[in-house]
VEXTOR-857469 format. One record per residue (C-alpha): residue in one letter; x, y, z. Coordinates in steps of 0.001 Angstrom, whole numbers, always signed. Example, Ala and Ser with C-alpha at 12.3 -4.5 7.8 and 13.67 -1.06 7.14 Angstrom:
SITE, A, +12300, -4500, +7800
SITE, S, +13670, -1060, +7140
***
This chain:
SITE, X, +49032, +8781, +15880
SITE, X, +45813, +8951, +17132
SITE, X, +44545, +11946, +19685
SITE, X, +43472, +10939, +23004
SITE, X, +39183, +10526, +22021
SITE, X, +36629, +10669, +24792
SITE, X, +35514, +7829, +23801
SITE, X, +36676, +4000, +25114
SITE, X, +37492, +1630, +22887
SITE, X, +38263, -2193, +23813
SITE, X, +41798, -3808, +23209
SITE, X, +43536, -6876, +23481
SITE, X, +47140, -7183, +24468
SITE, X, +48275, -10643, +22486
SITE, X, +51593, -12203, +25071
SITE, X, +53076, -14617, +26238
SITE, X, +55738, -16251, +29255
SITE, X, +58861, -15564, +27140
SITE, X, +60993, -17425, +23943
SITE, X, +60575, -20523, +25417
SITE, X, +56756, -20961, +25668
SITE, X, +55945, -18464, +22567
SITE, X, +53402, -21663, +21464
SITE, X, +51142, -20316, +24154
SITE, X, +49708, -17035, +23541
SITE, X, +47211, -15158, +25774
SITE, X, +44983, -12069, +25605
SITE, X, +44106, -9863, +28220
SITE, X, +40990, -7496, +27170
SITE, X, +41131, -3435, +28283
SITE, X, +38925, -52, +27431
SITE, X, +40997, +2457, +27161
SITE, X, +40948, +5741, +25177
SITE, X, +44001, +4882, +23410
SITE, X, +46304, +2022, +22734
SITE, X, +48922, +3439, +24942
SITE, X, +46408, +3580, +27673
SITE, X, +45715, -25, +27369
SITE, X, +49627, -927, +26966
SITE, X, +50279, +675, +30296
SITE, X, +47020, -849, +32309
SITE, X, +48585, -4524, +31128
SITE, X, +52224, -3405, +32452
SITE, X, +50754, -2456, +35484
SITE, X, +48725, -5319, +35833
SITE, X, +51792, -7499, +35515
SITE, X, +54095, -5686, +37470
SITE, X, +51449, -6279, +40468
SITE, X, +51375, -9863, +40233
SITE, X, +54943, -9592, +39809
SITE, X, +54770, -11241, +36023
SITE, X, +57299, -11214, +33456
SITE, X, +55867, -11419, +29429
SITE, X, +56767, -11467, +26337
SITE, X, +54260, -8680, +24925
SITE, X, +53203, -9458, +20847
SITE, X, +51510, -6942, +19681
SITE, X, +48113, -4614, +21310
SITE, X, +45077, -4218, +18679
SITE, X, +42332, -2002, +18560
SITE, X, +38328, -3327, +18358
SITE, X, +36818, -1771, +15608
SITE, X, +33368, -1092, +17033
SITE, X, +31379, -1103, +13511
SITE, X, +33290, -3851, +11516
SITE, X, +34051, -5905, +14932
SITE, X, +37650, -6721, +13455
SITE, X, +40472, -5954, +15043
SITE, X, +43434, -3748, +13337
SITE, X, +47011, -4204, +15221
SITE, X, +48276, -1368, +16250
SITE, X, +51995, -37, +15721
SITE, X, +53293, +1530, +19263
SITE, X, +55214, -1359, +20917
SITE, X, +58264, +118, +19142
SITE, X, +57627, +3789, +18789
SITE, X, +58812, +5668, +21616
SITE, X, +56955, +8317, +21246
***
C-alpha cells in the first residue's frame, strides 16, 4: 500500500443507488492524498445527505498518463 504522499492526487469514486438500479452508475471526483482519504470524504459526503450507495470501485488519476488505475482497498481492511 501506498504511504500517505504530500502530494494530492484526484479520484473518482464509481457508485450507484443499490442492486436494483446498478444500470446507473455515477462518479463523484475528490483530491486526496490517498485513496482511503478519498473513500472516507465520499462516505461522509453521503452520510450528510443521508444517502445510501452501492460503492464500485475508487481509482486513482494518473497525473502523467491521464488514465486511471482502480485501486484495491474497498475490501482490505487494513
Amino acid at each position: 500500500m501506498k504511504e500517505e504522499s504530500k502530494r494530492l492526487f484526484e479520484y473518482r469514486i464509481r457508485y450507484n443507488e443499490g442492486a436494483y438500479h446498478s444500470a446507473l452508475d455515477s462518479f463523484h471526483y475528490y483530491q486526496a492524498y490517498t485513496a482511503r482519504q478519498a473513500l472516507g470524504f465520499h462516505i461522509s459526503m453521503m452520510k450528510k445527505n443521508r444517502l445510501v450507495c452501492q460503492i464500485i470501485s475508487v481509482e486513482e488519476k494518473c497525473p502523467w498518463s491521464k488514465k486511471w488505475t482502480r485501486q484495491d482497498i474497498l475490501n482490505n481492511e487494513n
